[in-house]
CHARMM internal coordinates of N, CA and C (Angstrom, degrees):
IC EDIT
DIST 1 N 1 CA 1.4553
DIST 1 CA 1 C 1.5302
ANGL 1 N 1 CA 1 C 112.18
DIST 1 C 2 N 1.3463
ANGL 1 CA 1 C 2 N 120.74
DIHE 1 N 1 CA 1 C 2 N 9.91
DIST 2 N 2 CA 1.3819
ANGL 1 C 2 N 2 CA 111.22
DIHE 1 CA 1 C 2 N 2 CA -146.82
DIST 2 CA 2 C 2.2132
ANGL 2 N 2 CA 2 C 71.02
DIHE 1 C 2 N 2 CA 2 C -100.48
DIST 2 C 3 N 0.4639
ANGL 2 CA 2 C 3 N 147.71
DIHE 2 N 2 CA 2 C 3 N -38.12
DIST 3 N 3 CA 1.6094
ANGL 2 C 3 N 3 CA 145.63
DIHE 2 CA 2 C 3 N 3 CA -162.09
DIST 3 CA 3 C 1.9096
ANGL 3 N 3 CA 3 C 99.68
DIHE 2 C 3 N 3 CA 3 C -68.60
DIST 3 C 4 N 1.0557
ANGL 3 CA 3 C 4 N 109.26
DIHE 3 N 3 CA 3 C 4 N -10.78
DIST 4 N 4 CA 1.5032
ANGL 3 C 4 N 4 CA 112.58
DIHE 3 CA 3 C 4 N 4 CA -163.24
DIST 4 CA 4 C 2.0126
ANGL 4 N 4 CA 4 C 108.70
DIHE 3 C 4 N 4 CA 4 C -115.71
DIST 4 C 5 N 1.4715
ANGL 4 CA 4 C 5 N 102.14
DIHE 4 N 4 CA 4 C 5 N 12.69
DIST 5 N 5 CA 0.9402
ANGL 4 C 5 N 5 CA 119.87
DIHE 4 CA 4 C 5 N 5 CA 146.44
DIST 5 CA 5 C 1.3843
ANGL 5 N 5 CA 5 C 148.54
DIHE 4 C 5 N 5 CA 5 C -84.34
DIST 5 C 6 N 1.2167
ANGL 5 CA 5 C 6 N 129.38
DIHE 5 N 5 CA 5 C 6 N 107.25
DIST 6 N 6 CA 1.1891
ANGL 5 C 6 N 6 CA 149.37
DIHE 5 CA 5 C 6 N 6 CA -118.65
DIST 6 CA 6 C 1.9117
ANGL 6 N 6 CA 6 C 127.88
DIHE 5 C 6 N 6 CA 6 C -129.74
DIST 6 C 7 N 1.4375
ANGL 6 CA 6 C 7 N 118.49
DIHE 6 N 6 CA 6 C 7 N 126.58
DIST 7 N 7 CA 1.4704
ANGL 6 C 7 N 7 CA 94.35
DIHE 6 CA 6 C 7 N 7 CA -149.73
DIST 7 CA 7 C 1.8160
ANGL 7 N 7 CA 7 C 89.78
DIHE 6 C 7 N 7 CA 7 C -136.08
DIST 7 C 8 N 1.4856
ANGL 7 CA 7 C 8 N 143.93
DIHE 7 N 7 CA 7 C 8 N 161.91
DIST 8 N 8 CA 1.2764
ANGL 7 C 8 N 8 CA 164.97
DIHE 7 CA 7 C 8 N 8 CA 141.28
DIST 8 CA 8 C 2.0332
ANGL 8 N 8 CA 8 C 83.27
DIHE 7 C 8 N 8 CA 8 C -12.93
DIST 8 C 9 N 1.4031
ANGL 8 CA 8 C 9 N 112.03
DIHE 8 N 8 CA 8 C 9 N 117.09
DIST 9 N 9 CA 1.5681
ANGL 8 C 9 N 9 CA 117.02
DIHE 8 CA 8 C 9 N 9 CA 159.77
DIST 9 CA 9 C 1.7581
ANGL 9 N 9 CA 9 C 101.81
DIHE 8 C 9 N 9 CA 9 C 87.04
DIST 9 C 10 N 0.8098
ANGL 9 CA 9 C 10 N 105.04
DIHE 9 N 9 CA 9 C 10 N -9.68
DIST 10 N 10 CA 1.4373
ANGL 9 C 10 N 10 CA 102.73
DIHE 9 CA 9 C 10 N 10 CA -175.49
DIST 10 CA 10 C 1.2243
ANGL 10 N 10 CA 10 C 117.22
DIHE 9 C 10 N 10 CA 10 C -50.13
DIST 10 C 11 N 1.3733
ANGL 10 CA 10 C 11 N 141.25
DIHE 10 N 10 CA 10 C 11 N 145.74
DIST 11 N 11 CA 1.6274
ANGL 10 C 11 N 11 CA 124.32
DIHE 10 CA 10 C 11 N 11 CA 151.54
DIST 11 CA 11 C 1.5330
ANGL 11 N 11 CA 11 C 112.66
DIHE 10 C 11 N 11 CA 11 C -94.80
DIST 11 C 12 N 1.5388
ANGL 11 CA 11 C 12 N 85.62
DIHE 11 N 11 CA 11 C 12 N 156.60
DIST 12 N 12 CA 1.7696
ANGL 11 C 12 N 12 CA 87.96
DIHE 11 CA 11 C 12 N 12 CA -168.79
DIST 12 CA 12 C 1.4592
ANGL 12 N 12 CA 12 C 115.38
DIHE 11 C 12 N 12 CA 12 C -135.44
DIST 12 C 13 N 0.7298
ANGL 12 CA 12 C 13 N 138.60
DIHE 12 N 12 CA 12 C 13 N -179.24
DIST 13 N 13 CA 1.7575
ANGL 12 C 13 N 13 CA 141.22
DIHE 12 CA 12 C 13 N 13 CA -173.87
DIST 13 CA 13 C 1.7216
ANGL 13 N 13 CA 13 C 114.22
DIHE 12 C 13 N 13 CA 13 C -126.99
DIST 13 C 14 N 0.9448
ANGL 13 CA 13 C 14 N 129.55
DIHE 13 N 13 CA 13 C 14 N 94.79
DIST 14 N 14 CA 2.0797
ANGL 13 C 14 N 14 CA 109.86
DIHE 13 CA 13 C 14 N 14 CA -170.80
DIST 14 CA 14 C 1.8031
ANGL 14 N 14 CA 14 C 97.95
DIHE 13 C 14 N 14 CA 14 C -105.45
DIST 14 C 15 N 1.3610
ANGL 14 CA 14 C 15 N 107.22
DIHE 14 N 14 CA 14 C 15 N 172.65
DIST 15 N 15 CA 1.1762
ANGL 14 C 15 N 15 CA 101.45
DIHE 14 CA 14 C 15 N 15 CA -145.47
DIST 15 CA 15 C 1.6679
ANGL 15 N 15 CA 15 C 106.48
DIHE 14 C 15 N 15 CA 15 C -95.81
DIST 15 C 16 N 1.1850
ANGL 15 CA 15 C 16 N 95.70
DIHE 15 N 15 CA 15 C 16 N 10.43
DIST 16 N 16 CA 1.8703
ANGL 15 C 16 N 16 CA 115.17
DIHE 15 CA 15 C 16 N 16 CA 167.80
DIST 16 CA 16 C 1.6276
ANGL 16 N 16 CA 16 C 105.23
DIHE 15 C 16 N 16 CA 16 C -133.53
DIST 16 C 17 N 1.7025
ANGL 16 CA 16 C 17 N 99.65
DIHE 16 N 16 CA 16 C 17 N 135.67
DIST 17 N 17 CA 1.6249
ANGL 16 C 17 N 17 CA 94.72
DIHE 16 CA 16 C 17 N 17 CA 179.80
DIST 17 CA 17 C 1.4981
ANGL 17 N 17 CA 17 C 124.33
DIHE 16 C 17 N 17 CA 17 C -93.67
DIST 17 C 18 N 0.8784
ANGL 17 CA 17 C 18 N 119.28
DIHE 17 N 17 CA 17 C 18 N -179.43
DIST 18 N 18 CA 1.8872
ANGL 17 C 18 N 18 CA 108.40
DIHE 17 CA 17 C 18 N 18 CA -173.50
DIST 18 CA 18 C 1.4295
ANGL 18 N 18 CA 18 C 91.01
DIHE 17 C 18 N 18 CA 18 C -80.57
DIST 18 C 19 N 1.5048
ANGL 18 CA 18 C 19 N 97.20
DIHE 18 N 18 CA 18 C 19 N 151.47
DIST 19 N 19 CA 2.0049
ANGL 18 C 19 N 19 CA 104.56
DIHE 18 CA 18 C 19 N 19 CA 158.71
DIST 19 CA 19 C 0.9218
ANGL 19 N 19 CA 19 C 139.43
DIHE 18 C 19 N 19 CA 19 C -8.59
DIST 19 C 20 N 1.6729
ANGL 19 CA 19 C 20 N 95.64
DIHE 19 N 19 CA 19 C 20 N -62.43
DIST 20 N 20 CA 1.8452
ANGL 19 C 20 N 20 CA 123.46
DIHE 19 CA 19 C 20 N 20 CA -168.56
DIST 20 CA 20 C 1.7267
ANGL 20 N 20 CA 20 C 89.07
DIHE 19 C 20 N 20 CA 20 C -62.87
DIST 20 C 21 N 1.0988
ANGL 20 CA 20 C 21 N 130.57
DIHE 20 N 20 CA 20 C 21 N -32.53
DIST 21 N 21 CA 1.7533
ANGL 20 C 21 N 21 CA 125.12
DIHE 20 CA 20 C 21 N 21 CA -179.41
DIST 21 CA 21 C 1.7580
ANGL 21 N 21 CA 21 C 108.49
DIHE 20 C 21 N 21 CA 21 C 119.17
DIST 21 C 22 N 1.6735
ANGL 21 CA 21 C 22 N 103.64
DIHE 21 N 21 CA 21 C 22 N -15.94
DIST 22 N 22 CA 1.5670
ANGL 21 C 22 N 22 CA 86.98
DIHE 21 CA 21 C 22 N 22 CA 169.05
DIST 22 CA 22 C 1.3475
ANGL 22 N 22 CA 22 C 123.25
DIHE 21 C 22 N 22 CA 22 C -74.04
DIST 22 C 23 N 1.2500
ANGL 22 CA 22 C 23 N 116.95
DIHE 22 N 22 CA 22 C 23 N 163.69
DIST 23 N 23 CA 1.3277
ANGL 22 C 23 N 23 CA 136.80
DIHE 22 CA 22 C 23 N 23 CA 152.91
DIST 23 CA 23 C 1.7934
ANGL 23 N 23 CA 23 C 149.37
DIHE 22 C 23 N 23 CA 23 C -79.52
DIST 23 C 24 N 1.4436
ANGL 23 CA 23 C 24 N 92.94
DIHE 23 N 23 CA 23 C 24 N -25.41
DIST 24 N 24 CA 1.2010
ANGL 23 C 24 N 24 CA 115.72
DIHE 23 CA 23 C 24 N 24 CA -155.06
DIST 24 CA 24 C 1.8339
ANGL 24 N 24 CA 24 C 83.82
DIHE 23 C 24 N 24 CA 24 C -116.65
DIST 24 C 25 N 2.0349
ANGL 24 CA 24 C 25 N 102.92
DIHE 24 N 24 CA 24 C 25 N 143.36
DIST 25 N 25 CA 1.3545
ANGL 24 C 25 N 25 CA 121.46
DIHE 24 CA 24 C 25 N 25 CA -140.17
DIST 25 CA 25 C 1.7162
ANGL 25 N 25 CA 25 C 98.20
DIHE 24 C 25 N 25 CA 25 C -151.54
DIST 25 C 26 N 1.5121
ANGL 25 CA 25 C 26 N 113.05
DIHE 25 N 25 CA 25 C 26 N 99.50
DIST 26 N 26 CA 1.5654
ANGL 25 C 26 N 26 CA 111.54
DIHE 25 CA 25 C 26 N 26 CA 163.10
DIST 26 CA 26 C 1.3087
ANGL 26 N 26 CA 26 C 111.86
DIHE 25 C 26 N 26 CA 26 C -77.53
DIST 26 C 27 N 1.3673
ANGL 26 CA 26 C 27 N 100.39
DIHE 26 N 26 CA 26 C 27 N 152.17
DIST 27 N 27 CA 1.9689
ANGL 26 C 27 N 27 CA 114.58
DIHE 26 CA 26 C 27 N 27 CA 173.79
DIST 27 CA 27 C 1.4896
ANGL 27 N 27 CA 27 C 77.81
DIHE 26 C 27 N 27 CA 27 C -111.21
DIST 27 C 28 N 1.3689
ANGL 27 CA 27 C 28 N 86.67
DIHE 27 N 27 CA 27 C 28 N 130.44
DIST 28 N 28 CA 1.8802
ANGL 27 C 28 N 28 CA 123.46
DIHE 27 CA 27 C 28 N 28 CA 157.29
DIST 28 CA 28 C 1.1252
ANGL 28 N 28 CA 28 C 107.58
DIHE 27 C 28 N 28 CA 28 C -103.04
DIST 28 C 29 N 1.4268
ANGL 28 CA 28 C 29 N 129.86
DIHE 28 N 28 CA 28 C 29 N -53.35
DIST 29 N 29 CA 1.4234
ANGL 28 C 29 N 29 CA 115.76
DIHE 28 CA 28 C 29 N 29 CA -162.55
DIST 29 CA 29 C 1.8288
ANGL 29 N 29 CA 29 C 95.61
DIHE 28 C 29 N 29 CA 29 C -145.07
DIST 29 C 30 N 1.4357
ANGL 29 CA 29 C 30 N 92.30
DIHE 29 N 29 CA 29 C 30 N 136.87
DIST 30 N 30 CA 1.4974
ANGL 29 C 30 N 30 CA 90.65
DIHE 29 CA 29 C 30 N 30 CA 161.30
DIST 30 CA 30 C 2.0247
ANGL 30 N 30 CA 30 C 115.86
DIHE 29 C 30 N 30 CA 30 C -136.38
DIST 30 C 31 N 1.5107
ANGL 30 CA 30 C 31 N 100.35
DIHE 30 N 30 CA 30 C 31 N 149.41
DIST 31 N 31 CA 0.8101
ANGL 30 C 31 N 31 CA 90.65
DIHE 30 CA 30 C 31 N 31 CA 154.45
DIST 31 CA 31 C 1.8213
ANGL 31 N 31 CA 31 C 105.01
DIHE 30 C 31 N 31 CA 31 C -170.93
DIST 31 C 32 N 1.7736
ANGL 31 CA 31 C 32 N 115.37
DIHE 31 N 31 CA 31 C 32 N -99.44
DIST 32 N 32 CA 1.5086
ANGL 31 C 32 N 32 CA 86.97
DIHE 31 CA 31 C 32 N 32 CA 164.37
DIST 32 CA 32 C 1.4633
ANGL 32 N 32 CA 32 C 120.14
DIHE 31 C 32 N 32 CA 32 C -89.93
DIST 32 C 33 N 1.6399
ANGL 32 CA 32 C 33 N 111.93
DIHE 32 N 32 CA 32 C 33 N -1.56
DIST 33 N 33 CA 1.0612
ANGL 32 C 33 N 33 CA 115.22
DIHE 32 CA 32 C 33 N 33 CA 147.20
DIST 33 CA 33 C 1.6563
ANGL 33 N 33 CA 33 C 127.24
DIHE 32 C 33 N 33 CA 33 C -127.09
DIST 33 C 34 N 0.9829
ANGL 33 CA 33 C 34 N 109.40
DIHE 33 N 33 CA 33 C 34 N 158.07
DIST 34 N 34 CA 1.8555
ANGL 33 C 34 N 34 CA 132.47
DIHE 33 CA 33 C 34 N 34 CA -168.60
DIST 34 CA 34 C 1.3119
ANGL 34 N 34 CA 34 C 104.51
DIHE 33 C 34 N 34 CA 34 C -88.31
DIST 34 C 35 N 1.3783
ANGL 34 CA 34 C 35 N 101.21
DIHE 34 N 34 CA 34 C 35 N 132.63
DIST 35 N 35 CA 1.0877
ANGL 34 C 35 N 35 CA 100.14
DIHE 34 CA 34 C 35 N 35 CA 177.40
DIST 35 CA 35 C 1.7680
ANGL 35 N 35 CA 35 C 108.32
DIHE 34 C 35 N 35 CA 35 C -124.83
DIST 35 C 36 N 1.4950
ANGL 35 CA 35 C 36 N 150.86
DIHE 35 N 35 CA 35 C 36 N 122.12
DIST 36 N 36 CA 1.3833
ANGL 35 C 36 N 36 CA 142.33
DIHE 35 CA 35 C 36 N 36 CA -172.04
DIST 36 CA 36 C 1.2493
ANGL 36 N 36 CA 36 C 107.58
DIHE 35 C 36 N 36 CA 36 C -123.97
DIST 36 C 37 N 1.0739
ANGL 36 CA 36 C 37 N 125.59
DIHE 36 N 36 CA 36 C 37 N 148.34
DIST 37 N 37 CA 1.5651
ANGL 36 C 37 N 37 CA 135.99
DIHE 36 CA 36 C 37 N 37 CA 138.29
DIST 37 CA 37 C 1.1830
ANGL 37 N 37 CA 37 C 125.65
DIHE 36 C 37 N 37 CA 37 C -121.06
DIST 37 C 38 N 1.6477
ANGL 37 CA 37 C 38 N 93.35
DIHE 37 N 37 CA 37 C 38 N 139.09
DIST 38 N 38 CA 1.6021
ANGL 37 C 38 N 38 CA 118.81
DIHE 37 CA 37 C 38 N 38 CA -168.56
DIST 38 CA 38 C 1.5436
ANGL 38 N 38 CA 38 C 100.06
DIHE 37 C 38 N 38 CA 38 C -59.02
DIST 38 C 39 N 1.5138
ANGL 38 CA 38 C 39 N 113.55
DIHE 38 N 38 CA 38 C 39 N 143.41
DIST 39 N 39 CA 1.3989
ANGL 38 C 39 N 39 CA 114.00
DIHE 38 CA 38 C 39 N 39 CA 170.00
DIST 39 CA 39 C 1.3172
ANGL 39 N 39 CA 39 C 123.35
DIHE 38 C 39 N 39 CA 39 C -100.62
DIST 39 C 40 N 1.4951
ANGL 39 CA 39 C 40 N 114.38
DIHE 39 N 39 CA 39 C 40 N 42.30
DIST 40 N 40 CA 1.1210
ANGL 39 C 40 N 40 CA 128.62
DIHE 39 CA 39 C 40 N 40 CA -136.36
DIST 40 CA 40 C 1.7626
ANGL 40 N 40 CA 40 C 90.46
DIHE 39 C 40 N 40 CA 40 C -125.12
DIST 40 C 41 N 1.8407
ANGL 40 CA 40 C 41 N 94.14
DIHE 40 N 40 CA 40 C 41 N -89.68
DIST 41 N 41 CA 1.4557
ANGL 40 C 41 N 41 CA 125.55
DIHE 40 CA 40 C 41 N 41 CA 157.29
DIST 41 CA 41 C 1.6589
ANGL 41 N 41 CA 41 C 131.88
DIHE 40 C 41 N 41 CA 41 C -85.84
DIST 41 C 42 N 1.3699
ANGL 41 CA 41 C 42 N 90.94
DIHE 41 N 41 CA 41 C 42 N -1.69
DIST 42 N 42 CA 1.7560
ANGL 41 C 42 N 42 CA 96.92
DIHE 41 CA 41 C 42 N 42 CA 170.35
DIST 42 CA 42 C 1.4143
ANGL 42 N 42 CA 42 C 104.96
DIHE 41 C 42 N 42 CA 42 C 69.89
DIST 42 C 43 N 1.7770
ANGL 42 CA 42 C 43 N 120.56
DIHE 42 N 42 CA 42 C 43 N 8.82
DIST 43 N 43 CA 1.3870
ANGL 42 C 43 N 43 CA 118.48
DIHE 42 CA 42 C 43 N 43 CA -169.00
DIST 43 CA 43 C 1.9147
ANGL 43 N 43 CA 43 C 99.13
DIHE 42 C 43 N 43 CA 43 C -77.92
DIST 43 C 44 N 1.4273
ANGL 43 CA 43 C 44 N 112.72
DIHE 43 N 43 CA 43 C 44 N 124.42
DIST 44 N 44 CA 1.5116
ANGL 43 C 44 N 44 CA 100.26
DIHE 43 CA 43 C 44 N 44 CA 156.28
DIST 44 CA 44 C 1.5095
ANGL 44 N 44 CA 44 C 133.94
DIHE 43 C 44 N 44 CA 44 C -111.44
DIST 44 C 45 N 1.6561
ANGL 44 CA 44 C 45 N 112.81
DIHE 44 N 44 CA 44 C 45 N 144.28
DIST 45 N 45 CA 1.5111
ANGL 44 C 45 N 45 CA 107.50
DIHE 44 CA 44 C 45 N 45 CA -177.41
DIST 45 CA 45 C 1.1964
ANGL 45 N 45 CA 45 C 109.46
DIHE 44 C 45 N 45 CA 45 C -149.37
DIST 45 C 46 N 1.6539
ANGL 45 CA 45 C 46 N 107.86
DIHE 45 N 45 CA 45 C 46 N 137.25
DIST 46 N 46 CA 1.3189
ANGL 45 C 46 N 46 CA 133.38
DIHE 45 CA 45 C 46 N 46 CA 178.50
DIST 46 CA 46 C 1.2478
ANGL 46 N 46 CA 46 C 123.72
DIHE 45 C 46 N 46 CA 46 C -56.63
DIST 46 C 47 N 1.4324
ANGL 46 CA 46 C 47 N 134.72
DIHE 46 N 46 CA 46 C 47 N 118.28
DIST 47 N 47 CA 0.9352
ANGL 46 C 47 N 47 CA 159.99
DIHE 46 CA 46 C 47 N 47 CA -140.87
DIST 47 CA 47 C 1.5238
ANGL 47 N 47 CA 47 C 116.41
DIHE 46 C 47 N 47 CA 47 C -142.96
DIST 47 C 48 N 1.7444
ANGL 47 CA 47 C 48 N 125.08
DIHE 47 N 47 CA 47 C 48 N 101.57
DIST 48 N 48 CA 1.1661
ANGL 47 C 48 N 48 CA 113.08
DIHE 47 CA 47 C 48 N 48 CA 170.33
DIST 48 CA 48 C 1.6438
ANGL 48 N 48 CA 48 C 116.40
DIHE 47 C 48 N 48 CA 48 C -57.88
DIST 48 C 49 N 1.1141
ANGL 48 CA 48 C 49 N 65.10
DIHE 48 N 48 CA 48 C 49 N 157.03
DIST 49 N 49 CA 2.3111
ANGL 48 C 49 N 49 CA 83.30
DIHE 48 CA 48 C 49 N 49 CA -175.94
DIST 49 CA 49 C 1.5952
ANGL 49 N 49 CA 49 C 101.57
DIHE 48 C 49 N 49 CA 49 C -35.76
DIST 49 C 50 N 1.7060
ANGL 49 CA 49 C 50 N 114.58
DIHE 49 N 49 CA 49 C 50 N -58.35
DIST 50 N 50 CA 1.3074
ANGL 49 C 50 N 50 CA 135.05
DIHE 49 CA 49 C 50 N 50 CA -136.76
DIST 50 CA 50 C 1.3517
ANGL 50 N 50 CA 50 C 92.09
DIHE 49 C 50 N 50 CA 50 C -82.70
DIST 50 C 51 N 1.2594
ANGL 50 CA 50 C 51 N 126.04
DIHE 50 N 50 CA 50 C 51 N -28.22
DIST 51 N 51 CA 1.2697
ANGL 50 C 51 N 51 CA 117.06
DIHE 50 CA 50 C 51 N 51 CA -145.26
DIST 51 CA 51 C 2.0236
ANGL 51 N 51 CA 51 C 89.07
DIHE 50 C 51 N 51 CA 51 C -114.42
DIST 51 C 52 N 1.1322
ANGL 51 CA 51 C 52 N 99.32
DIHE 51 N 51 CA 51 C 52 N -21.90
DIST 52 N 52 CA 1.5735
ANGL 51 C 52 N 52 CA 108.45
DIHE 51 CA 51 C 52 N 52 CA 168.56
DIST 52 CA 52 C 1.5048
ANGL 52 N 52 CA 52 C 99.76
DIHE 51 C 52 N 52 CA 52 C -54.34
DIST 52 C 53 N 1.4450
ANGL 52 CA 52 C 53 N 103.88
DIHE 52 N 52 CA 52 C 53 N -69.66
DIST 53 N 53 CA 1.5197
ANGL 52 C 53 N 53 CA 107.22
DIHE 52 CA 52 C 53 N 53 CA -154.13
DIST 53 CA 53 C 1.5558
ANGL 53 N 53 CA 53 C 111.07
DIHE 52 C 53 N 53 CA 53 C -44.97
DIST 53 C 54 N 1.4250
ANGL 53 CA 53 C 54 N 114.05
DIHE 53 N 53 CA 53 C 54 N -28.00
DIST 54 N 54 CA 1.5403
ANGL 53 C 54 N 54 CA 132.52
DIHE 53 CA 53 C 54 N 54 CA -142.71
DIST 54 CA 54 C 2.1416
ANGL 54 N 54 CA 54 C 84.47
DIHE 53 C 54 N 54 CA 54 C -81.31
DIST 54 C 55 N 1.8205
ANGL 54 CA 54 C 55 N 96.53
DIHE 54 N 54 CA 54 C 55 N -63.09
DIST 55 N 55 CA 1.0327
ANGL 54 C 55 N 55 CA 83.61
DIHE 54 CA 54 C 55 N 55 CA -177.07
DIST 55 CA 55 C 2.0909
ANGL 55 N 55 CA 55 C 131.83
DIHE 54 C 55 N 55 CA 55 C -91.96
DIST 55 C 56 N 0.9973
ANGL 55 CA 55 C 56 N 90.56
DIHE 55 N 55 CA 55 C 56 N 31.66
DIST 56 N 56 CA 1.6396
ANGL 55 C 56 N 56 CA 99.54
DIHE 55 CA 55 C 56 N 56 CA 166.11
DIST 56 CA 56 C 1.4667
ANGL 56 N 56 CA 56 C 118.60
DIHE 55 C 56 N 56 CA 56 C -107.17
DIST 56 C 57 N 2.0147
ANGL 56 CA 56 C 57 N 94.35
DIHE 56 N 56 CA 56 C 57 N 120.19
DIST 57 N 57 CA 1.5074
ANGL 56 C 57 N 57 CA 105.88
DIHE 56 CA 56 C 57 N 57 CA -154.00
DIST 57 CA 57 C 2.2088
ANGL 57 N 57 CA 57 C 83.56
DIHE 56 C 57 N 57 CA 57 C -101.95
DIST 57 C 58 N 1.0799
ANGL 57 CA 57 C 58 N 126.22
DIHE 57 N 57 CA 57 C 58 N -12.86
DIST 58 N 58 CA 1.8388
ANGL 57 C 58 N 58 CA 106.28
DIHE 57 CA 57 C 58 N 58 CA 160.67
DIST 58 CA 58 C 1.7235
ANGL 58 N 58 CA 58 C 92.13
DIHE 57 C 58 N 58 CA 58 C 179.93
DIST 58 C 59 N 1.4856
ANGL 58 CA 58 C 59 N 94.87
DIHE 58 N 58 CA 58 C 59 N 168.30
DIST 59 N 59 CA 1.2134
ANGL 58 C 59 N 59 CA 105.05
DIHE 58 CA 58 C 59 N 59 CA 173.10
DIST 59 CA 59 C 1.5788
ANGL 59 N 59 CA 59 C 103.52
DIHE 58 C 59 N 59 CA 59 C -94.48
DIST 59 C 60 N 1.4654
ANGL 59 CA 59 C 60 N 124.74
DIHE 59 N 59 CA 59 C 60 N 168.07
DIST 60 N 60 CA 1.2228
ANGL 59 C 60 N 60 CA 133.75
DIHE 59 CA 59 C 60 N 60 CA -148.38
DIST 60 CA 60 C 1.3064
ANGL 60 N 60 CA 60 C 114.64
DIHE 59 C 60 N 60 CA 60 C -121.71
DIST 60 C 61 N 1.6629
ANGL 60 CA 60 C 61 N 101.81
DIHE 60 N 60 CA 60 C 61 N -68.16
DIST 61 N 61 CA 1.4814
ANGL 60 C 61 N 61 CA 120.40
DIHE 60 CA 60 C 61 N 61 CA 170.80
DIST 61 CA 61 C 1.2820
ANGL 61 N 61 CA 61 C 98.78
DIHE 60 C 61 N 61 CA 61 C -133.91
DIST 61 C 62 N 0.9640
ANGL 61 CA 61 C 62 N 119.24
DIHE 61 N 61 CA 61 C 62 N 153.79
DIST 62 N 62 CA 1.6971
ANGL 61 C 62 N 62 CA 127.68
DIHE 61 CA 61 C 62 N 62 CA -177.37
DIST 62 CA 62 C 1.9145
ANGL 62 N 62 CA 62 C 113.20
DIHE 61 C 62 N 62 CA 62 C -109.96
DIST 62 C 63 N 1.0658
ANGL 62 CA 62 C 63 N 119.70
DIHE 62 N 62 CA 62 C 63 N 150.98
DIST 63 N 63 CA 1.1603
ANGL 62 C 63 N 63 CA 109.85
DIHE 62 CA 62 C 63 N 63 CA -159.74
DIST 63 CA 63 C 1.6133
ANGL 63 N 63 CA 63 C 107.93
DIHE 62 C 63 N 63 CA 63 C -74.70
DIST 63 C 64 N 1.4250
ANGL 63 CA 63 C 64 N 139.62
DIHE 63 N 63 CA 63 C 64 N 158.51
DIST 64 N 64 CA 1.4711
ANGL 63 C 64 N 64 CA 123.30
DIHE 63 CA 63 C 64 N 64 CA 159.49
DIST 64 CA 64 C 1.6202
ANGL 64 N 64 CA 64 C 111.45
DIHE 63 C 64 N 64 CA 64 C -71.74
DIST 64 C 65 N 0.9254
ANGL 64 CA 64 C 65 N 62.23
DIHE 64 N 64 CA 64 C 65 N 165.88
DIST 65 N 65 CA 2.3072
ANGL 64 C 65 N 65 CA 86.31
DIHE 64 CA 64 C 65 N 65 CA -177.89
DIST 65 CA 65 C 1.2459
ANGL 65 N 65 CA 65 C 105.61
DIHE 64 C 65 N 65 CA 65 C 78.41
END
COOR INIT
IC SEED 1 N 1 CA 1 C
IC BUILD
């Protein structure tokens, strides 16, 4: 579980990709809900926490600092 830890900027991977065909998922905002955008189409969408966690299959790159 330790890969599925998760931080503000992070990129992430979920286990379905957006439309546009990417995969790969920034956190902008967290709190009890998530907020990501695709780095794909730059599209972002809110995401409860619970239902985040469920579908995030790893983290990617981790943010600096």
């Amino acid at each position: 579980m330790a890969d599925k830890e998760y931080q503000l900027n992070d990129v992430v991977q979920m286990k379905k990709p957006h439309p546009c065909g990417e995969n790969r998922w920034r956190i902008i905002r967290l709190g009890m809900d998530i907020r990501i955008k695709c780095e794909g189409c730059e599209h972002s969408v809110l995401i409860p926490r619970k239902k985040f966690e469920s579908k995030l299959k790893k983290v990617i790159e981790k943010a600096e600092g």
